[in-house]
DOVOGU-634725 format. One record per residue (C-alpha): residue in three letters; y, z, x. Coordinates in steps of 0.5 Angstrom, whole numbers. Example, Ala and Ser with C-alpha at 12.3 -4.5 7.8 and 13.67 -1.06 7.14 Angstrom:
 code    yy    zz    xx
  ALA    -9    16    25
  SER    -2    14    27
! end
This chain:
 code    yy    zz    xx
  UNK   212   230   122
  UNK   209   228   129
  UNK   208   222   132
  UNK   202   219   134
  UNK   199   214   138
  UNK   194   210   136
  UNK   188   206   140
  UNK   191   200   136
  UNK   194   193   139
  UNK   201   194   136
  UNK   207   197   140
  UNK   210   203   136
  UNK   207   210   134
  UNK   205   212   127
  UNK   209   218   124
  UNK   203   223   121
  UNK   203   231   118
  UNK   199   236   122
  UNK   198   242   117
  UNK   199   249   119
  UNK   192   251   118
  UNK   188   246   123
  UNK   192   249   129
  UNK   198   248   133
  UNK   200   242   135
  UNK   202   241   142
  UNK   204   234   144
  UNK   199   231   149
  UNK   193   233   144
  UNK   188   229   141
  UNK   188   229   133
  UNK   184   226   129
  UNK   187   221   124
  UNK   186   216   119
  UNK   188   209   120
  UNK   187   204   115
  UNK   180   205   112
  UNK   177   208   120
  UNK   178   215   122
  UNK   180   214   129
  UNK   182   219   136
  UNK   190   218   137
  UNK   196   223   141
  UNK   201   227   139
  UNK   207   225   142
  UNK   213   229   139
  UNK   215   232   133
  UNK   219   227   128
  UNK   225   229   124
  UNK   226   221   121
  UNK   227   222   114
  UNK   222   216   110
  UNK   223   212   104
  UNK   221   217    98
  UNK   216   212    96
  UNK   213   212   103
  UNK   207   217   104
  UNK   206   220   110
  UNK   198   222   112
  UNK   195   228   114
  UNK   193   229   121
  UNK   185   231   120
  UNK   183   235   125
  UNK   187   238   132
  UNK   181   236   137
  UNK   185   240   142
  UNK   187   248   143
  UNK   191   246   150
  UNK   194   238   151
  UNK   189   233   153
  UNK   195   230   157
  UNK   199   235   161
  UNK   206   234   160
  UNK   208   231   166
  UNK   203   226   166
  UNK   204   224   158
  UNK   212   223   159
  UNK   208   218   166
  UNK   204   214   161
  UNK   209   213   156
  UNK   215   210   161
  UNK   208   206   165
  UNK   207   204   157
  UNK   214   202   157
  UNK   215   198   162
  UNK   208   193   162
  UNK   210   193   155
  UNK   203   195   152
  UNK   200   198   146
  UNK   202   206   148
  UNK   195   208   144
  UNK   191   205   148
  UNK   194   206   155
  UNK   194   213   153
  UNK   186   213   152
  UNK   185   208   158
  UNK   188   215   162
  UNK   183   220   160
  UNK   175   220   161
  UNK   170   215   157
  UNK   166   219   152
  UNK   169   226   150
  UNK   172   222   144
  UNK   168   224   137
  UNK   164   218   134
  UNK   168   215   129
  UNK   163   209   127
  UNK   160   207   120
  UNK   166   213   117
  UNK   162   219   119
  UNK   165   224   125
  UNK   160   225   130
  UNK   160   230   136
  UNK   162   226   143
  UNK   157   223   147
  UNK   160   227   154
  UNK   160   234   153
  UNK   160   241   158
  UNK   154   243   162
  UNK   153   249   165
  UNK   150   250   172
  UNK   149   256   177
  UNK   152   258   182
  UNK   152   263   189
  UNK   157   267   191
  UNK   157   271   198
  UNK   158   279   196
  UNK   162   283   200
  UNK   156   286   205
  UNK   153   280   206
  UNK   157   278   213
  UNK   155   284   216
  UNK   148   284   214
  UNK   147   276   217
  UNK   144   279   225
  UNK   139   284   222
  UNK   137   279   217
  UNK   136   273   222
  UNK   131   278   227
  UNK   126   280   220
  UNK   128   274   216
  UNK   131   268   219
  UNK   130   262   214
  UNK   133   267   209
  UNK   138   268   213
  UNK   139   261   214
  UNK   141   261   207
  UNK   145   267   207
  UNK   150   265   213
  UNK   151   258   209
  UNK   153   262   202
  UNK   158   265   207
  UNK   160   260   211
  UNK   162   255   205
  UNK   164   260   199
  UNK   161   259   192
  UNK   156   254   193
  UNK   151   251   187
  UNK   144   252   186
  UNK   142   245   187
  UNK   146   244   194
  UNK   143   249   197
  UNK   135   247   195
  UNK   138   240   198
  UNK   138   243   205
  UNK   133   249   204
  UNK   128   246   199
  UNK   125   254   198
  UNK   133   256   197
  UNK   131   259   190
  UNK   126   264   192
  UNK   131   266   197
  UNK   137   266   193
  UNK   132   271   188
  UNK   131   276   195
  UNK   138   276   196
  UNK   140   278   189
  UNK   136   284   189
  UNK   138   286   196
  UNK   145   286   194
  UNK   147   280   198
  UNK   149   275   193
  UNK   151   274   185
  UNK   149   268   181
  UNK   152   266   175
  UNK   153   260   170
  UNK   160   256   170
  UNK   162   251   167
  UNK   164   248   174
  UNK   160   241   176
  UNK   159   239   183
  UNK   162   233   185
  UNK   158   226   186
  UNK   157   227   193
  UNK   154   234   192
  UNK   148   233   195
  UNK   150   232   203
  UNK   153   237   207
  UNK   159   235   211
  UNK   161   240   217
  UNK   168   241   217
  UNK   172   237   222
  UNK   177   241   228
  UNK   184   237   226
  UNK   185   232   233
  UNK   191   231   237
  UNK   197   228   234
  UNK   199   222   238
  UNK   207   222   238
  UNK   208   217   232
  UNK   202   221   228
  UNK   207   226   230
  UNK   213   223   227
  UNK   211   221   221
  UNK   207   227   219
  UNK   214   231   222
  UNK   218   226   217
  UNK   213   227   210
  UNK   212   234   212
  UNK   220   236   212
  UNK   220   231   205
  UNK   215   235   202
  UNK   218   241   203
  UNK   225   240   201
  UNK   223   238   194
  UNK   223   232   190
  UNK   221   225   190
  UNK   222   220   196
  UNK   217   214   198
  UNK   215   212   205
  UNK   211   205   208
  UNK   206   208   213
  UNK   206   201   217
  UNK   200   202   222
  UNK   195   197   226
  UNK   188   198   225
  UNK   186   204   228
  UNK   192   207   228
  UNK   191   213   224
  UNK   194   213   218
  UNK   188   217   215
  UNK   190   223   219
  UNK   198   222   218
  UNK   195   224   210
  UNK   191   229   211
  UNK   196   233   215
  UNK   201   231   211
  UNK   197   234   203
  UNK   195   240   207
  UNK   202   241   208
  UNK   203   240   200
  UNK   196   244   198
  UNK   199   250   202
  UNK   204   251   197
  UNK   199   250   191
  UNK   201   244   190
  UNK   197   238   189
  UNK   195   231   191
  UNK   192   224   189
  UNK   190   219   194
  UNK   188   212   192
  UNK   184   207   195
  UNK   183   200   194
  UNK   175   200   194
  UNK   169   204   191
  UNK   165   202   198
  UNK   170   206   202
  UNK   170   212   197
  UNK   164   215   200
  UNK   166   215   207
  UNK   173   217   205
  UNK   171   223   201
  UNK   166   225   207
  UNK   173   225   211
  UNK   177   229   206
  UNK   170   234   206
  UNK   170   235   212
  UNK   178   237   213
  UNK   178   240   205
  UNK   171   243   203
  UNK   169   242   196
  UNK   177   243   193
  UNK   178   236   191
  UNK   175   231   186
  UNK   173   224   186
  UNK   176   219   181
  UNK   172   211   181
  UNK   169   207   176
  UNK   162   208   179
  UNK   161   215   176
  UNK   158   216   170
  UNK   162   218   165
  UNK   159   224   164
  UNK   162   225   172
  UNK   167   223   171
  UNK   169   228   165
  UNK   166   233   170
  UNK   172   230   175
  UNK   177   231   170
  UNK   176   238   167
  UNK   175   240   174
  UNK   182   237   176
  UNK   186   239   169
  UNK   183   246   170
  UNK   187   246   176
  UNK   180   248   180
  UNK   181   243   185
  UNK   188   240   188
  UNK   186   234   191
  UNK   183   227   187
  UNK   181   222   192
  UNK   179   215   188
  UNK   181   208   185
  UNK   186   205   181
  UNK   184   208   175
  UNK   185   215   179
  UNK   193   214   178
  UNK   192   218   171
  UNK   187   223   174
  UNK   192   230   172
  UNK   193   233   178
  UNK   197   239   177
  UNK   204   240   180
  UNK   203   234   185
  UNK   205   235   191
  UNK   204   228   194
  UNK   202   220   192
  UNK   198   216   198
  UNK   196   209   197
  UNK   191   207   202
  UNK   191   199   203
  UNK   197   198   199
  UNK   196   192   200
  UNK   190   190   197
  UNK   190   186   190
  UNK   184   190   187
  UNK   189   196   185
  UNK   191   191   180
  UNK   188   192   173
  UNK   186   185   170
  UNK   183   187   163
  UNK   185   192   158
  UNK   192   195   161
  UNK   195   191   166
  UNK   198   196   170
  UNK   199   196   178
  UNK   196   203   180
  UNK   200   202   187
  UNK   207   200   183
  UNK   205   207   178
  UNK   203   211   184
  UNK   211   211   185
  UNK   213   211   179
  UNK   208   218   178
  UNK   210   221   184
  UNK   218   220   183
  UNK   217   222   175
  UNK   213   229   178
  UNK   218   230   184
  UNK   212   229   190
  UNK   213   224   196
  UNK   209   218   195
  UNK   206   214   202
  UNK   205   207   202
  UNK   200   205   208
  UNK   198   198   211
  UNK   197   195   217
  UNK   199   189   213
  UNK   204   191   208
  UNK   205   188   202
  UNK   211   183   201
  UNK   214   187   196
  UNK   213   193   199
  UNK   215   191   206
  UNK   221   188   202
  UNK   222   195   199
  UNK   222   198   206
  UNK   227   193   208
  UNK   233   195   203
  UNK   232   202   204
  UNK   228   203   197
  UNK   222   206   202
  UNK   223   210   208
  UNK   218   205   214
  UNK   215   211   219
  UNK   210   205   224
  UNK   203   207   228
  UNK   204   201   233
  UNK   198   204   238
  UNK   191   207   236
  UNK   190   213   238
  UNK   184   212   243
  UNK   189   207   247
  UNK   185   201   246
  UNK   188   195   244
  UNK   188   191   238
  UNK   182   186   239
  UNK   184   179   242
  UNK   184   174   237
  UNK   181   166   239
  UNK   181   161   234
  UNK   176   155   233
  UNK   179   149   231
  UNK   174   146   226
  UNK   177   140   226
  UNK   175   139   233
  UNK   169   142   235
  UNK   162   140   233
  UNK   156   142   231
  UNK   154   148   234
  UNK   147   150   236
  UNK   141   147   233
  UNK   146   141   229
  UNK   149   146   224
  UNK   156   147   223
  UNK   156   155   221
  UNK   157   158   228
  UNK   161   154   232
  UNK   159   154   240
  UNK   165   159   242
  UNK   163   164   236
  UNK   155   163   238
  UNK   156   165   245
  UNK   160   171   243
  UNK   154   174   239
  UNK   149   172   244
  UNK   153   176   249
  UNK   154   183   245
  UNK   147   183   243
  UNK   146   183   251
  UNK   150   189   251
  UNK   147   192   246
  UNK   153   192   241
  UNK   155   190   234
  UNK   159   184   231
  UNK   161   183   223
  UNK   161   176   220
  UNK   165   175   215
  UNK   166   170   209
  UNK   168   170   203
  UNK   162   166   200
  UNK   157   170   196
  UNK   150   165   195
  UNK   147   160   199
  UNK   151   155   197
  UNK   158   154   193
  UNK   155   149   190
  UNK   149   145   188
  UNK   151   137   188
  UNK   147   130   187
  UNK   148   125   193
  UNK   146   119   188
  UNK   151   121   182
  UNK   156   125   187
  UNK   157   131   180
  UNK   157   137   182
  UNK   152   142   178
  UNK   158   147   174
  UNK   157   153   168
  UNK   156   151   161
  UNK   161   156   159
  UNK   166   155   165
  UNK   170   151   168
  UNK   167   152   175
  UNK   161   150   179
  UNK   155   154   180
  UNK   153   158   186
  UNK   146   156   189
  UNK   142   163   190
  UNK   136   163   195
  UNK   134   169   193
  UNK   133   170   187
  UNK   133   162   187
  UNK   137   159   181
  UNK   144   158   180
  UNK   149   163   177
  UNK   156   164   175
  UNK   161   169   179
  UNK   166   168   174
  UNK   161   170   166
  UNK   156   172   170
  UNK   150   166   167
  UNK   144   165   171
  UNK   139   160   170
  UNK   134   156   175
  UNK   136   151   179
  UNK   134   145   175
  UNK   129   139   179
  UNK   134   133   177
  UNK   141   132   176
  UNK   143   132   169
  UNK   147   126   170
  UNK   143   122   172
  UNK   136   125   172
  UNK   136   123   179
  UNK   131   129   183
  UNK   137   129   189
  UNK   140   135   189
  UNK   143   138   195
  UNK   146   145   197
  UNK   154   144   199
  UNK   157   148   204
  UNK   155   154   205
  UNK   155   162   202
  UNK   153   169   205
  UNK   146   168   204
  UNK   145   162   208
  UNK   148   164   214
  UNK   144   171   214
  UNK   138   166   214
  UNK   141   162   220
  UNK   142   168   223
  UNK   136   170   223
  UNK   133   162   225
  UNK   138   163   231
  UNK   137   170   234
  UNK   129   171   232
  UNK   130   178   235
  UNK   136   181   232
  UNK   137   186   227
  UNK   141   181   221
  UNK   143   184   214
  UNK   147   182   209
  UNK   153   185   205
  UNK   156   183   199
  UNK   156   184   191
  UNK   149   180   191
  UNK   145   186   196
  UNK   150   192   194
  UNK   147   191   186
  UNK   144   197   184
  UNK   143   201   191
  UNK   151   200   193
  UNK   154   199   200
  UNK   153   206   202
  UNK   145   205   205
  UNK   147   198   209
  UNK   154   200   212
  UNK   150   207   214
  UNK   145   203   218
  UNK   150   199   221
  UNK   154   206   223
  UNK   147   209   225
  UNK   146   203   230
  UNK   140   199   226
  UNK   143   192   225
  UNK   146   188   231
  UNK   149   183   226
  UNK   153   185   218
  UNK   154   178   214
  UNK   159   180   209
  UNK   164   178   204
  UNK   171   182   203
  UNK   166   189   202
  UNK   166   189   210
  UNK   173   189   211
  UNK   177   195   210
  UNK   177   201   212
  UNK   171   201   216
  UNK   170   205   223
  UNK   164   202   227
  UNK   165   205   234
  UNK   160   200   237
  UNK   162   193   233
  UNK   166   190   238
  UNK   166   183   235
  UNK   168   181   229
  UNK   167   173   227
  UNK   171   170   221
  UNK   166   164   219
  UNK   171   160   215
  UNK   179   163   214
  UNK   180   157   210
  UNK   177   160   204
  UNK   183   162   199
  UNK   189   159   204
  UNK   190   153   199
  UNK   189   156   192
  UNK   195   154   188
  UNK   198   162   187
  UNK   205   163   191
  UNK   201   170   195
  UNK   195   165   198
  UNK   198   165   205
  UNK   199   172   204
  UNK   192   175   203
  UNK   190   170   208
  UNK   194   173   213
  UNK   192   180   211
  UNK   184   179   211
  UNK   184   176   217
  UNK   188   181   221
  UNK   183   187   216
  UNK   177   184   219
  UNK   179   182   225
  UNK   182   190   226
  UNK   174   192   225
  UNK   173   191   231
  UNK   175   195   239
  UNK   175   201   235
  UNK   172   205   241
  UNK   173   205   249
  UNK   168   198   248
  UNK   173   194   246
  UNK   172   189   242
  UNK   174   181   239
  UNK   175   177   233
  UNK   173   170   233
  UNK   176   166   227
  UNK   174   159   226
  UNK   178   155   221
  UNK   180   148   219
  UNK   188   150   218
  UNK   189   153   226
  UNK   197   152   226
  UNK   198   155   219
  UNK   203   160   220
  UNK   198   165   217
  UNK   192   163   222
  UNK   197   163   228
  UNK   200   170   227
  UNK   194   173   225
  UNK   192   171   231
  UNK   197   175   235
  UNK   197   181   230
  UNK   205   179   229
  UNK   205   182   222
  UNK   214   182   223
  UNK   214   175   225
  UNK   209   173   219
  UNK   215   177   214
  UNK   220   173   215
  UNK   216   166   214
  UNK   213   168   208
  UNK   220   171   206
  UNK   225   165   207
  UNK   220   161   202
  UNK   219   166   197
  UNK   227   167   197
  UNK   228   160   195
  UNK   224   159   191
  UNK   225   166   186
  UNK   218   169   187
  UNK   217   177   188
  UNK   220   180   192
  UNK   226   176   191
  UNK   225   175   184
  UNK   221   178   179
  UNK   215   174   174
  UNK   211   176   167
  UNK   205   172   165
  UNK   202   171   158
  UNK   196   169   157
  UNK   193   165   152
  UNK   185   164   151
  UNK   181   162   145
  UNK   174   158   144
  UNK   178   153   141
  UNK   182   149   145
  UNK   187   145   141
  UNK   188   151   137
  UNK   189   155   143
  UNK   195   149   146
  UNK   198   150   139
  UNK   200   157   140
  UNK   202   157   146
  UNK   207   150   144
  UNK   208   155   138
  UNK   210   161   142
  UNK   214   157   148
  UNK   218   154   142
  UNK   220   161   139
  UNK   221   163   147
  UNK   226   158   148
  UNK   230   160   141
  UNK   231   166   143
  UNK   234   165   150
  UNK   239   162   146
  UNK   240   167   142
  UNK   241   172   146
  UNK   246   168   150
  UNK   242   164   155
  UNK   239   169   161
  UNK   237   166   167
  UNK   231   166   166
  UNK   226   160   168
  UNK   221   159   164
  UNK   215   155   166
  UNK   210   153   162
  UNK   206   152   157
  UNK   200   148   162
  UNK   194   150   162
  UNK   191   155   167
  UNK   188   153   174
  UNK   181   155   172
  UNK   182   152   164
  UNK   176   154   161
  UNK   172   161   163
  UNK   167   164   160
  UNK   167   160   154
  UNK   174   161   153
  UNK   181   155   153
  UNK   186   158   157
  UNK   193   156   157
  UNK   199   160   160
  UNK   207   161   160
  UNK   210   165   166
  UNK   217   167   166
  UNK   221   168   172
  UNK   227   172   173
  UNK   232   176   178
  UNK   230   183   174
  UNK   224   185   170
  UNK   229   187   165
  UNK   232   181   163
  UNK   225   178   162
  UNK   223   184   158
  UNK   229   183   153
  UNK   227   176   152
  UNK   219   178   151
  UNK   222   183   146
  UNK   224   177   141
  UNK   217   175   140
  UNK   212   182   141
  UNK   211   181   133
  UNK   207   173   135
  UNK   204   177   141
  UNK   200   182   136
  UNK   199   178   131
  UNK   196   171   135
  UNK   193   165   130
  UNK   185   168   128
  UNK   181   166   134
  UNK   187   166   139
  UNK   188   172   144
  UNK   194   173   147
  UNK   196   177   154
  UNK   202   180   157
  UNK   202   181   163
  UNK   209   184   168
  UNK   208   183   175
  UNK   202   179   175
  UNK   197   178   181
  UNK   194   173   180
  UNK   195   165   179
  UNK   189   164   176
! end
């Protein structure tokens, strides 16, 4: 008997009989189950010598899907104990761990073939006369030898690569067959998603003395064998990227393998490019922009032990790196590694996790670290190794605050560019430079508002007003995504006075472009980016084709641009007084990200940041880059409040289309809560709740919410065990979310 892990909503696993005739079960493989009245996909976890109830019959696994472990066993015993701790559904976490589509279909009773399958392509190797025959070649036949030194200089290369450089590729390729230069042959073996351009390899730079010293640091852990976490603590600019790189080629030249996290899929391209160019092809790319074809290829390249390296996004904490060497989690900071729906999970905290299970070093780097992570470095749980200068020796860019409470309109009587931001921009234009604008406002206006009634124009579904749009006009949703045309009147009132409020980053791009007529503007937001992505905007920008960027958070990490020397922060305000414990702290960190974008080069470079807060600590140290000073302010409040660091939380969420059925359950739950803290002798727990969520109503949905706030996650653990039964089996039409360590407050 084994047990199985079923893609079901309940905590435990499933005792099942595999059959000496449909193989032999190895756990980590994929079987096929009947589960109720479905057939499903489940795990094989381990073998099971728990003796039933004689009248309890045991089912038989219906087919073994896998000769070799879907889940490597390092990975496995990873997802369990990750399973574990965010008390979710093993099942679903395991499924949430291995590439959509390769799981046969399973709907309407009938077993289908899955919907991702292997594909074969071809590709050239170099044979061992080629080298030698590349002078002659290039004096008779020089594009064939064009396409010859390509093939020797890069290894195995697929056909398609080739015909993107060379579009007659394959008649060469053909030539050189029959002169017994190169072998052709079919593999399984896919291109990367980034296939179709060629990076040329990079001549490592020299270290600065504290790259040194941190490589020197990671190097020695990496060598002496198991696990140890590091806080790569850098100021913008300062090199973080190439304090990984150094430290991955020394885990990949003893075959071991290496994972790199990064908070966003607009910095993916650009960091695999780097990584390319350090690494060639062996590594693998891991986001949700992929296909799921991609991202199948992605894997089997990865559990086939073909590539040792995966660059990616969250979800890439699960990518089966094989004997991983090394963990890096670039941005650490960043909330975005926070899974929101399904699994729950913290790819930054699993990072750690994995990389102490699979005995690797785990490196944690932000210019602006996380509280818990700065705290962790604090106590010894992380080794701190700081950056405090850049390489190129430029400083960090001055900083000047706008007091918006004191200044008044600006050029042309708007208030959206102050006079000290307007003159900034004039003068870099002159001096054929760039600047970044940011806010954190997608549209042309938060919202639509009647002057005669004062309501403002809000979602039927949410809880929230409606974005003006100008292009396309009409109003829409950021939450459910509901868009419709800007009506001619007020539905209150009927009165025909609506008036955009306040301002978005399409509204600013048309100011820009009213303000400076003969500058080249552009606009980058999840708005523009639809469909084409990032990538287009941000290469112009790289190419010098835009003077000026307006974005949102998308033109804030990671991002190099030599000739961006001023960056201006339209309103810092935005996000700052939100009812969530950790606002100052994002605020801090964006401000001092985006300001970090600017003075890359020998140009210099300067951020202006206008707002209405100016004395808030997280304004005034930004401005200074005083990250340390910053800490210990956030700390002293989080410390007497019991919030993380200093404490620990756990969150359920309770949703439901209707609301009073929703209230009555989380009174319900609350009530069963409290009894059993009592009954397991009152553990110093602080419960809040139940209350209604700060957004009430999203997406059609009554949103109600219980935290639990304790000095341990363990404590809150046992208590949320006492009630994991009401938690699965909620009141029809009730959803109900556990959530460990949540993110956000809202």
């Amino acid at each position: 008997m084994w047990n199985v892990a079923v893609p079901v909503p309940l905590r435990r696993t499933f005792l099942y009989e595999v059959p000496q005739e449909i193989g032999d079960p190895v756990a980590g493989a994929r079987v096929l189950v009947s589960f109720g009245r479905r057939m499903l996909v489940g795990y094989l976890l381990s073998e099971s010598r728990s003796t039933q109830d004689p009248g309890f019959k045991i089912k038989k696994v219906e087919s073994l899907l896998d000769d070799e472990p879907a889940l490597p066993a390092e990975l496995l015993a990873f997802l369990v104990e990750a399973a574990d701790y965010y008390m979710h559904p093993i099942g679903e976490v395991l499924r949430s761990a291995l590439p959509p589509g390769i799981d046969p279909l399973t709907s309407g009773g009938s077993v289908r073939a899955p919907r991702v399958k292997d594909r074969v392509h071809k590709v050239v190797t170099a044979c061992s006369l080629a080298s030698g025959a590349l002078d002659e070649m290039t004096r008779r036949a020089p594009k064939r030898a064009a396409v010859l030194a390509m093939i020797v200089e890069s290894g195995p290369l697929a056909l398609p690569r080739l015909r993107s450089v060379y579009s007659d590729a394959s008649k060469h390729v053909r030539r050189l067959v029959q002169d017994e230069m190169v072998s052709v042959e079919e593999r399984e073996r896919p291109p990367d998603p980034f296939w179709l351009t060629s990076v040329d390899r990079d001549t490592p730079p020299t270290l600065t003395a504290q790259q040194d010293s941190a490589v020197t640091s990671i190097v020695a852990a990496i060598d002496s064998g198991g696990y140890r976490g590091f806080l790569l603590q850098g100021i913008t600019g300062s090199g973080k990227t190439e304090v990984y790189l150094r430290a991955i080629e020394e885990a990949t030249s003893h075959g071991r393998g290496a994972l790199v996290l990064v908070p966003e899929i607009t910095l993916t391209p650009q960091l695999v490019n780097r990584y390319r160019a350090r690494f060639g092809e062996s590594l693998a790319v891991w986001h949700s922009g992929l296909t799921d074809r991609e991202r199948f290829e992605q894997w089997k390249l990865l559990r086939g032990g073909v590539v040792k390296v995966a660059v990616g996004v969250r979800s890439a904490v699960f990518a089966p790196v094989e004997d991983l060497g090394i963990v890096v989690v670039d941005e650490e900071h960043d909330g975005s590694f926070k899974q929101e729906r399904g699994f729950p999970y913290n790819a930054r905290d699993l990072a750690l996790l994995r990389a102490a299970r699979a005995g690797a070093v785990a490196v944690l780097g932000s210019a602006t670290p996380s509280m818990e992570t700065f705290h962790n470095a604090d106590i010894g749980k992380l080794t701190r190794l700081e950056l405090t200068s850049r390489p190129t020796r430029q400083p960090l860019p001055e900083i000047e605050i706008v007091d918006l409470t004191t200044h008044g309109f600006g050029p042309g009587g708007q208030k959206v560019i102050s006079e000290p931001l307007h003159a900034e921009l004039t003068r870099i234009l002159e001096q054929k430079e760039q600047a970044i604008l940011f806010l954190n406002r997608r549209g042309f206006a938060p919202s639509l508002i009647c002057s005669s009634c004062g309501n403002a124009l809000r979602c039927d579904d949410c809880a929230v007003s409606l974005t003006y749009h100008s292009r396309p006009p009409g109003v829409m949703c950021h939450y459910c995504g509901a868009r419709r045309p800007a009506p001619k009147a007020c539905p209150s009132c009927g009165a025909s006075d609506l008036e955009p409020l306040g301002m978005g980053t399409q509204k600013v791009e048309e100011l820009l472009a009213q303000l400076y007529p003969s500058a080249r503007v552009a606009r980058l937001d999840r708005d523009s980016a639809m469909g084409r992505g990032a990538q287009p905007v941000l290469d112009l920008l790289r190419q010098g084709e835009i003077d000026i960027l307006v974005g949102t958070q998308m033109v804030t990490k990671g991002h190099d641009f030599p000739r961006v020397t001023l960056v201006g922060v339209l309103l810092g305000d935005v996000g700052l007084h939100m009812p969530d414990f950790r606002a100052a702290e994002r605020t801090f960190a964006l401000l001092t990200q985006v300001a970090g974008r600017a003075g890359r080069s020998s140009l210099g470079g300067r951020a202006v940041i206008q707002t209405y807060s100016p004395g808030h600590p997280a304004v005034a140290f930004a401005r200074t880059h005083d990250y340390g000073s910053f800490a210990a302010y956030e700390s002293e409040n989080r410390k007497e409040l019991g919030y993380p660091p200093f404490g620990r939380l756990a969150a359920l969420r309770l949703s439901g289309h209707d609301g009073p059925r929703v209230e009555m359950a989380a009174r319900d739950i609350f009530s069963n809560l409290r009894d059993a803290w009592r009954r397991i002798d009152r553990p110093p727990i602080s419960m809040l709740g139940p209350v209604p969520a700060p957004i009430p109503y999203l997406q059609n949905r009554y949103r109600w919410r219980i935290m639990l706030r304790a000095t341990r996650q363990i404590q809150i653990r046992k208590l949320l065990s006492e009630v994991v039964s009401q938690i699965e089996s909620p009141p029809t039409g009730v959803r109900i979310r556990l959530d460990i360590d949540p993110v956000s407050m809202l």
